[in-house]
C-alpha positions in Angstrom: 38.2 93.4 -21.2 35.6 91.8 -23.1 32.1 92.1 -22.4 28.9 90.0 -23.0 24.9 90.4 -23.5 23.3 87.6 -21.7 22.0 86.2 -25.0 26.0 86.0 -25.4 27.1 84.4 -22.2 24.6 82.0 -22.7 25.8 80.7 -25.5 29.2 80.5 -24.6 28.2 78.9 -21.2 25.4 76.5 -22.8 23.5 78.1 -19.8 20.2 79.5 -20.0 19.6 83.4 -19.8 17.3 82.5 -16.9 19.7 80.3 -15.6 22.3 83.1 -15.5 19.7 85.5 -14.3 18.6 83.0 -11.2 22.7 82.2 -10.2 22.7 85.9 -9.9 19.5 86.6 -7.7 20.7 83.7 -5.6 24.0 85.5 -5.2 26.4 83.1 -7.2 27.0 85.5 -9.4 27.4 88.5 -7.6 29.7 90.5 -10.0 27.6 91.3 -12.5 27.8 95.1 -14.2 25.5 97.5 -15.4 25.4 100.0 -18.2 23.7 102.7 -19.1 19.6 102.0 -18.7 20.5 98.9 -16.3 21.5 96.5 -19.1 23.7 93.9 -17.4 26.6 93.0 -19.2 28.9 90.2 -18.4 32.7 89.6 -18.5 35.2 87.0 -19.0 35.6 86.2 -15.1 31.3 86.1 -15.4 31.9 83.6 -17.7 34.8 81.5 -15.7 32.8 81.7 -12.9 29.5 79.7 -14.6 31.6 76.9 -15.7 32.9 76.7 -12.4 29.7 76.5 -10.9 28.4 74.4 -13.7 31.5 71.9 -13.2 30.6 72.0 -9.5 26.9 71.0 -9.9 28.1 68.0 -12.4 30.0 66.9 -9.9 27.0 66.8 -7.9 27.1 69.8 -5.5 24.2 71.4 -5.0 23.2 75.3 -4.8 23.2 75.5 -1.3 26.5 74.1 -0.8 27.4 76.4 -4.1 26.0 79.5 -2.1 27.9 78.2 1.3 31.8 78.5 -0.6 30.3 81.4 -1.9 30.0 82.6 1.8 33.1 81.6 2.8 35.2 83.0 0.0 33.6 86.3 0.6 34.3 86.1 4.7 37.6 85.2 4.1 38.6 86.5 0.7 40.8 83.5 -0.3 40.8 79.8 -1.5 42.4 78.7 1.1 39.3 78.5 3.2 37.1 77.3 0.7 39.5 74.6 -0.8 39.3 72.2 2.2 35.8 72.7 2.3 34.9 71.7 -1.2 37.3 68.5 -0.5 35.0 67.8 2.1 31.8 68.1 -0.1 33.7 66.1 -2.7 34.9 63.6 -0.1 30.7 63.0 1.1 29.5 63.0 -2.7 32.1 60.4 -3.5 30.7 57.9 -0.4 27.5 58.6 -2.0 28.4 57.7 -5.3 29.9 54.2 -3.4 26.8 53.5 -1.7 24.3 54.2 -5.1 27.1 52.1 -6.8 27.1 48.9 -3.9 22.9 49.5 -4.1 22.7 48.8 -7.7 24.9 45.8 -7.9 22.6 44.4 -5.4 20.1 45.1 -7.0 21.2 44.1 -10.0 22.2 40.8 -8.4 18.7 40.5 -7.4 17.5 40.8 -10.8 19.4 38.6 -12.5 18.5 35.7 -9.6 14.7 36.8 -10.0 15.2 36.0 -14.3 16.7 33.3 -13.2 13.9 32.0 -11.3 11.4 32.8 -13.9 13.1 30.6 -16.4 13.4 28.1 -14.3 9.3 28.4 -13.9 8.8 28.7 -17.8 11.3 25.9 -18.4 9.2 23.8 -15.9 6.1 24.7 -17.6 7.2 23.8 -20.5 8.3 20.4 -19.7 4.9 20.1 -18.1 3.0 21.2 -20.8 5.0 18.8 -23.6 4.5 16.0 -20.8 0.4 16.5 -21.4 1.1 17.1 -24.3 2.7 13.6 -24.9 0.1 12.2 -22.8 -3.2 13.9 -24.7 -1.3 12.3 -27.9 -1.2 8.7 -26.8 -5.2 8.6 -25.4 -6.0 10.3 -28.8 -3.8 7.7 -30.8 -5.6 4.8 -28.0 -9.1 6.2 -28.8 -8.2 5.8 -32.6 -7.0 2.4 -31.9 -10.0 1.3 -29.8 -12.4 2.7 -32.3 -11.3 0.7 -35.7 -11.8 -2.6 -33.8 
């Protein structure tokens, strides 16, 4: 069995060393050794068990729920409680994800009418503003006229 500094896990994890350190205080990382002089020292299941976790927060858990498989796998000592439960968590993260998802194509809907709108305004302004344009031309070009008679 292998074993690893912190320094090393860290790497291997793309973890922090106070990332590691806080999982473990928390308790999900609770089998963590010691050596000689309290040096902690990590192995490969350490190692399994932060990419699970970190695979669990990308997938938009969060340390409490983390920490409450935790508590059921060490009540129960098997998957087979905690499996349903983490479809469950899964299951409300995913109806999340829907309703952020139907949110921002509204609101992306709303945004593109709002543009719309605007253009519309400058377009009209515009139009208006080549119109007095148009118009400021023709007195000029009639106060020219007027003035050489």
């Amino acid at each position: 069995m292998d074993y690893y500094q912190i320094g090393k896990l860290a790497n291997l994890s793309e973890l922090s060393p106070r990332t590691i350190r806080y999982y473990e205080e928390i308790g999900l990382l609770n089998s963590v050794k010691r050596v000689e002089g309290g040096k902690r020292v990590y192995t490969d299941g350490d190692l399994q068990r932060l990419r699970f976790i970190t695979r669990l927060k990308h997938l938009g858990l969060t340390l409490s729920e983390m920490l409450e498989l935790e508590d059921i796998y060490r009540i129960h000592q098997t998957n087979k409680k905690v499996l349903p439960r983490l479809l469950e968590l899964l299951d409300t993260h995913a109806t999340k994800i829907d309703d952020r998802i139907n949110n921002l194509n509204r609101l992306k809907t709303d945004i593109l009418s709002y543009q719309d709108k605007i253009r519309n305004k400058l377009s009209m302004d515009d139009d208006f503003q080549k119109g007095e344009d148009r118009h400021e031309r023709s007195r000029d070009h009639q106060r020219r006229s007027d003035s050489h008679r």
